[in-house]
C-alpha positions, 0 to 999 in steps of 0.5 A, a space after each residue: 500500500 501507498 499514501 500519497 499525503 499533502 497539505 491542500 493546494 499541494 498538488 496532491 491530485 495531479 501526482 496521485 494520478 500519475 501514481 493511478 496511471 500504472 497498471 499495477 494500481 488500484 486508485 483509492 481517492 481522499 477516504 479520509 473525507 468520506 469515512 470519519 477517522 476519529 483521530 486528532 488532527 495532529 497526531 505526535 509520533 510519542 502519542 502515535 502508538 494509542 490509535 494504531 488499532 483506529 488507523 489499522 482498520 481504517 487501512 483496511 476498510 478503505 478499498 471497500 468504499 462505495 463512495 462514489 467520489 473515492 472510487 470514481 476519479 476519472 480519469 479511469 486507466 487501464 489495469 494489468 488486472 482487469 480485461 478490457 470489457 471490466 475497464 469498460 463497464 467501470 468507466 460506463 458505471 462511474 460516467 453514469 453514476 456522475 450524471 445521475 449525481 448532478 441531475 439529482 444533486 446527490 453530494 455523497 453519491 454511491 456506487 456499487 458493482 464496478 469490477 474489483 482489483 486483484 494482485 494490485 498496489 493500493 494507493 490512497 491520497 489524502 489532504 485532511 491527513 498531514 498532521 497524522 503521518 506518525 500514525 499511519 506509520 505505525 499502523 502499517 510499518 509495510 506501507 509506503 508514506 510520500 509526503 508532497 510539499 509545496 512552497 508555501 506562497 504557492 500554497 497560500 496563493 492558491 488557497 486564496 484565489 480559490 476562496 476569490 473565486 469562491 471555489 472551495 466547499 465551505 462557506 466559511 473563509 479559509 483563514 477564518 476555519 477557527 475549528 481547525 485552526 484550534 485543532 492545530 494549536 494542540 501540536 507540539 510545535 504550536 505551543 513551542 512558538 506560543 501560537 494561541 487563537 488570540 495570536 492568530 486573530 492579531 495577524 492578517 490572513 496571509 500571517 494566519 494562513 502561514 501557521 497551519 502549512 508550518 505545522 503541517 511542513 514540520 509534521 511531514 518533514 519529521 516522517 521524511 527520516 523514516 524507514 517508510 517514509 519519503 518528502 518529495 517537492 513540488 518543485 521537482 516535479 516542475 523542473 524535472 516532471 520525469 526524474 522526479 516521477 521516476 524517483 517516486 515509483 522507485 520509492 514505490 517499488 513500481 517500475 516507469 511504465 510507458 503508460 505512465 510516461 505518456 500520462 506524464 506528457 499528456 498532462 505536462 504538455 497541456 494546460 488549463 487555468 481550470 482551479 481544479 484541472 490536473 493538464 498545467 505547464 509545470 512552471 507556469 503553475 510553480 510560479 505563479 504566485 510570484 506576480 499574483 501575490 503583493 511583495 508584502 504578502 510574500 515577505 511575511 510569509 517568508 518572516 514566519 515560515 524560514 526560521 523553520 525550513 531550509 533556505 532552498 525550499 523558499 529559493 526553490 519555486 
């Protein structure tokens, strides 16, 4: 089994599909959104050990979704372990599954009856489940953990234009999410910068959203030091889409399939200012938010966030 695990706006779509465009995949999309993990959102590795029984069943249940927004991302590729006519009724069922979803405005559609895998890797993706990587990994030491990261002004750009563009879910604005940020102030790393709600509430959006991707960065980067576990960058996968792919499958243990390369091409070599859309020029994407950001915006994210990473991560676009 492989996690593929980001903050959101990280670019965890696009990577995941690559992942699924391999024969030897089976595709399981953000269950953590669909099936309630009853765990903290930030769970620290000395604490990791009490919910290893929660998160195991979790792992083992996720295949077994009948959500049709887990299992039906399209789109749907051809498999080493399904014949051509079972590729084709799942791609018939979920392509009828989504019309009858939008017709009848069904937000948690269901779908039963698409052709199960056999011999297969599992890969699942997830953007609500950063902050509980030292759980996974002890739930399952055989599982592979890729962290993807981001820059953070690429991150809170993005997280911005969406809410601009009124393209998110929740009708609340993402830096006014005082739940979650109440959630995040629990971490280690919040209370050793004496991070309160009251803080939060002094500073501006930018500063605020800022926080929550620092503590989010130090929980992915204290997994990349494991066995199981690897932090791979958006950058890399900008500047060198296929070596960075390739060191991802090898991560993986899959090999760089011609399928994969060619899913590589076709979505490097095409590009959409969709805010959802996978197709993007890799650097045109990387760096956008060098013009669309204010210098200020950019110069106090970059005073909360570099104490804490390495400078060619800020360098890096």
């Amino acid at each position: 089994m492989i996690a593929l695990i980001g903050m959101p706006r990280s670019v965890t779509t696009w990577v995941a599909k690559l992942l699924d465009s391999h024969p030897k995949t089976y595709y399981v999309y953000e269950p953590d959104s669909e099936s309630w993990l009853s765990i903290p959102q930030i769970v620290e590795s000395a604490d990791a050990e009490q919910y290893k029984d929660k998160v195991a069943l979790f792992l083992r249940t996720i295949e077994h979704s009948n959500s049709l927004k887990v299992k039906g991302r399209l789109p749907l590729f051809p498999k080493s372990y399904l014949s051509l006519f079972d590729l084709n009724f799942n791609r018939a069922l979920v392509t009828f599954a989504k019309l009858w979803a939008r017709v009848f405005d069904l937000k948690h559609a269901s779908i039963r009856f698409l052709r199960p895998p056999h011999g297969h890797v599992t890969v699942w993706k997830s953007i609500e489940s950063a902050g509980r990587v030292s759980a996974f990994s002890q739930a399952d030491y055989q599982m592979k953990i890729a962290a993807l990261v981001r820059h953070p002004c690429a991150v809170i750009n993005s997280e911005l234009k969406g809410e601009a563009q009124k393209q998110l879910s929740s009708s609340t604005p993402i830096y006014k999410n005082w739940g979650l940020f109440e959630k995040l102030l629990q971490s280690t790393f919040a209370h050793s910068q004496g991070l309160t709600v009251e803080t939060l509430h002094q500073v501006t959006p930018v500063q605020r959203l800022a926080w929550p991707w620092l503590i989010y960065y130090t929980q992915l980067q204290e997994h990349d030091s494991k066995e199981n576990g690897k932090v791979f960058y958006h950058h890399q996968f900008c500047n060198q889409p296929k070596d960075a792919l390739r060191q991802l499958l090898e991560f993986a243990g899959l090999d760089f399939d011609e399928q994969t390369q060619q899913y590589l091409h076709q979505t490097t070599t095409n590009h959409s200012e969709s805010y959802y859309s996978t197709p993007k020029y890799p650097k045109v994407a990387s760096e956008a938010w060098n013009s669309q950001m204010q210098p200020q915006e950019i110069e106090a994210i970059k005073q909360i966030v570099m104490p804490h990473i390495p400078t060619e991560l800020w360098e890096q676009q």
